[in-house]
C-alpha positions as CSV (number, residue, x, y, z in Angstrom):
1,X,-133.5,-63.0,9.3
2,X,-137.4,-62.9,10.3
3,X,-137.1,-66.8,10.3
4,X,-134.6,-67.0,12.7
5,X,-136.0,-63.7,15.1
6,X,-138.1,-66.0,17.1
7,X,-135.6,-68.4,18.0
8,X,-132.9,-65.7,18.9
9,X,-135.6,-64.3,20.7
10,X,-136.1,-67.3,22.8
11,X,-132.9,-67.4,23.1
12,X,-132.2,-63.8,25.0
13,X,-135.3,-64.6,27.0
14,X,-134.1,-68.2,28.3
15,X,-132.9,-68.8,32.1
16,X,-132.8,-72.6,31.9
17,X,-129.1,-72.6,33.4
18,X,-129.9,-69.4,35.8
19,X,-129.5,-71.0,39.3
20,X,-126.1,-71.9,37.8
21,X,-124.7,-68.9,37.1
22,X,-123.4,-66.6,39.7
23,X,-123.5,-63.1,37.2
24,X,-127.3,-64.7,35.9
25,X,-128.2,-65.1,32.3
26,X,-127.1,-62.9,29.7
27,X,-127.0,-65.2,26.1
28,X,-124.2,-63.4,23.9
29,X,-124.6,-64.8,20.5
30,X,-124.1,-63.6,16.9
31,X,-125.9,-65.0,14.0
32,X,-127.5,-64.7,10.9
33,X,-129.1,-66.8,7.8
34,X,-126.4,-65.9,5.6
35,X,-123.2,-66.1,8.1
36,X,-120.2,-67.3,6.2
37,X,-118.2,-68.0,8.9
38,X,-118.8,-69.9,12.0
39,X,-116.6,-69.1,15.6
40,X,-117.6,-71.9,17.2
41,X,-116.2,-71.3,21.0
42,X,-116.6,-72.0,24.6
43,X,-118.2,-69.0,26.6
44,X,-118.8,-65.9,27.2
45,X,-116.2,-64.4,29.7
46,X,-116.6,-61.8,31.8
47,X,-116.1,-58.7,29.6
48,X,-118.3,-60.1,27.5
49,X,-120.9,-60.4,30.0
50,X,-120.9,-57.0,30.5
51,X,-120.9,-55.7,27.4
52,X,-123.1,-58.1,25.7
53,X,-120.2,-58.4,22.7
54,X,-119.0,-61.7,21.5
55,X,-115.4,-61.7,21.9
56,X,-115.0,-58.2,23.3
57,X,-111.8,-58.6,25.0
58,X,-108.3,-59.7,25.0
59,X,-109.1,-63.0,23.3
60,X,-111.2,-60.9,20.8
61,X,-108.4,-59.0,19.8
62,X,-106.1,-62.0,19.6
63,X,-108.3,-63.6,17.6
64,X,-109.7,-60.8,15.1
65,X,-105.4,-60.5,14.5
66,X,-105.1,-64.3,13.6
67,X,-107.8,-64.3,11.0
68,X,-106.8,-61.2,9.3
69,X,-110.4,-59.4,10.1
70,X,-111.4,-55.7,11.1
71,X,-113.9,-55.1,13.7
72,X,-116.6,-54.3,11.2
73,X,-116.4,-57.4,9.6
74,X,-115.7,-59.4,12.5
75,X,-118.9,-57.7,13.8
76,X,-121.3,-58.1,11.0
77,X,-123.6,-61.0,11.6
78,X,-124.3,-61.4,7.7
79,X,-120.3,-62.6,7.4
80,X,-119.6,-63.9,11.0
81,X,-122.0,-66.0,13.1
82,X,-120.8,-66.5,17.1
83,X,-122.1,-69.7,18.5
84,X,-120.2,-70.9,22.0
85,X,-121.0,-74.0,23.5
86,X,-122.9,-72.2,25.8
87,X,-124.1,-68.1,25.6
88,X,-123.5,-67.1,29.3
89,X,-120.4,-66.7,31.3
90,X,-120.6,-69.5,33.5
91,X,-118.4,-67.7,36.3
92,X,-114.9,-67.6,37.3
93,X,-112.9,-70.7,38.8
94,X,-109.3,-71.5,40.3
95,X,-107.5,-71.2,37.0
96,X,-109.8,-69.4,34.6
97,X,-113.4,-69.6,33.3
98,X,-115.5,-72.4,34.4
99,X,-116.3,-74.5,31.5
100,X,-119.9,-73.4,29.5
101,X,-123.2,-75.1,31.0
102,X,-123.6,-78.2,29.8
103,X,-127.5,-77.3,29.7
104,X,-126.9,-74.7,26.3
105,X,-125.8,-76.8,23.9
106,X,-128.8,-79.8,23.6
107,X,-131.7,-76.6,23.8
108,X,-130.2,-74.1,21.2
109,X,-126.9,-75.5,18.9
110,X,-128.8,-77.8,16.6
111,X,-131.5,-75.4,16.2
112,X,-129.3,-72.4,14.9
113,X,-126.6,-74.6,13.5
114,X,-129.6,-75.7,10.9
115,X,-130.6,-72.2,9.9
116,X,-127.0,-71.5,9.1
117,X,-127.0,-72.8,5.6
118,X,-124.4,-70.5,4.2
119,X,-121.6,-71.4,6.1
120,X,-118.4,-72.2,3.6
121,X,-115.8,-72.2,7.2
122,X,-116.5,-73.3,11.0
123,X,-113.5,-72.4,13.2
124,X,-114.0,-74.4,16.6
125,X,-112.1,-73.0,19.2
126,X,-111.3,-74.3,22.4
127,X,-111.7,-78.3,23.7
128,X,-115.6,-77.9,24.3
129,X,-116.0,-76.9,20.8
130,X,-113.7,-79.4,19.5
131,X,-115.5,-82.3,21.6
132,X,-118.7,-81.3,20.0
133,X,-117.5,-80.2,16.5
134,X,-114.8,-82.8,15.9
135,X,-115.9,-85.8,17.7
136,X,-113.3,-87.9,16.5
137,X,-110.2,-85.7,18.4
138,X,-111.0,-87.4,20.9
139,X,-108.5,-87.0,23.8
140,X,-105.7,-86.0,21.4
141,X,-103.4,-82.9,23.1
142,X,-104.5,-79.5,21.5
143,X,-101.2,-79.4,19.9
144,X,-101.9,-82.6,17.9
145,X,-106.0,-81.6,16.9
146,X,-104.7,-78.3,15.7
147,X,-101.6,-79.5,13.2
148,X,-103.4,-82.0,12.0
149,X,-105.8,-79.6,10.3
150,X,-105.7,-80.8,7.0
151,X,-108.0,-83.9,7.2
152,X,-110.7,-81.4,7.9
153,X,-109.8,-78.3,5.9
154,X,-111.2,-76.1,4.2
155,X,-114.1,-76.4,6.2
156,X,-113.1,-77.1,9.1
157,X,-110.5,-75.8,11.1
158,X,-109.3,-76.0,15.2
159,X,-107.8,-73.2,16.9
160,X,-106.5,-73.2,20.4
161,X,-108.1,-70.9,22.4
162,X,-106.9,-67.0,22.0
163,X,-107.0,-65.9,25.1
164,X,-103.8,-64.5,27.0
165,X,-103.7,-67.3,29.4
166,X,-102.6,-69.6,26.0
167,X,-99.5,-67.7,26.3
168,X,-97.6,-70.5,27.0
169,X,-99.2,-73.2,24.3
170,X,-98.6,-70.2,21.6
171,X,-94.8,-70.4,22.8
172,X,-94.2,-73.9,23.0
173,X,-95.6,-74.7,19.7
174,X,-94.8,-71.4,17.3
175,X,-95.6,-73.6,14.3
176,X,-99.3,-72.3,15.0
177,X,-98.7,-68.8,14.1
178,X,-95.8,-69.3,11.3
179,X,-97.5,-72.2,9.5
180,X,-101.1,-72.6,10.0
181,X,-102.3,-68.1,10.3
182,X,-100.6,-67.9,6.8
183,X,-102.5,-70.5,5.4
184,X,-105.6,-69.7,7.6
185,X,-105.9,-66.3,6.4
186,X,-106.6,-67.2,2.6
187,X,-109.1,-69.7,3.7
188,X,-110.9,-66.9,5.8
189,X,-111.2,-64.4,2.6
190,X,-112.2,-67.2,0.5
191,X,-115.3,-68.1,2.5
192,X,-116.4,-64.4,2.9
193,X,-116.3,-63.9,-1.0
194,X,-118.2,-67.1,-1.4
């Protein structure tokens, strides 16, 4: 971990996006050297802002449900390393979230992403993620990047977003949780025991 304090310290203390965001900077990130897991996701919302807790909200819950994980778990940065795209909540738009600050990614991803040599499964969640993750999804719907899962598993796998506003995605295509959670799950305890 002391190889990686200085960078996560950078990180807490960096405002490069600050004019930009209308709640200020508050990077929300979880990681450590030996993470098994990467969430790779979009950004912080506003719960998470305010509590300073990756994924401490609805689409937390959601999420921690369709992977089979307890809080503590979840939670531990020695199993579970939380990168979004971007590590502030970029603010609050017509329909949602605004998407995460395109500044975050180029100054801290590749930098953390290479002290994270442990990693046995990287779930990317969300379109951002996808479009950095698994460049060659290209413009395919969501439906279509997440069933076809298998040219990329087992170390790979897409995920729609979980938040409650997916609702609708989750109902239209219930494939998602009958087919691919079952065989998600394994996958999940797999890469922790590695």
């Amino acid at each position: 971990m002391a190889s990686i304090a200085p960078l996560l310290a950078e990180i807490q203390a960096c405002t490069a996006c600050a004019a930009h965001l209308p709640h200020g900077p508050r990077p929300v990130v979880q990681v450590h050297p030996s993470a098994r897991i990467l969430i790779a996701a979009q950004a912080p919302g506003r719960k998470v802002h305010e509590t300073g807790i990756p994924f401490n909200d609805a689409s937390g819950e959601r999420l921690r449900a369709w992977l089979g994980l307890s809080r503590d778990i979840f939670y531990d940065p020695e199993l579970v390393a939380i990168l979004p795209m971007a590590f502030c909540f970029p603010g609050t738009g017509r329909s949602g979230d605004l998407p995460p600050r395109p500044e975050c990614a180029p100054l801290w991803r590749a930098k953390l992403l290479a002290r994270l040599q442990h990693v046995r499964l990287t779930l990317v969640i969300g379109r951002y993620a996808q479009a950095y993750h698994l460049p060659d999804a290209g413009r395919l719907p969501l439906a279509d990047v997440v069933r076809n899962r298998q040219a990329a598993w087992p170390r790979t796998v897409a995920l729609p977003h979980p938040s409650p506003r997916n609702n609708l995605w989750l109902r239209r295509n219930p494939w998602f949780e009958s087919e691919l959670l079952p065989a998600l799950r394994p996958l999940v305890q797999q890469a922790l025991a590695a």
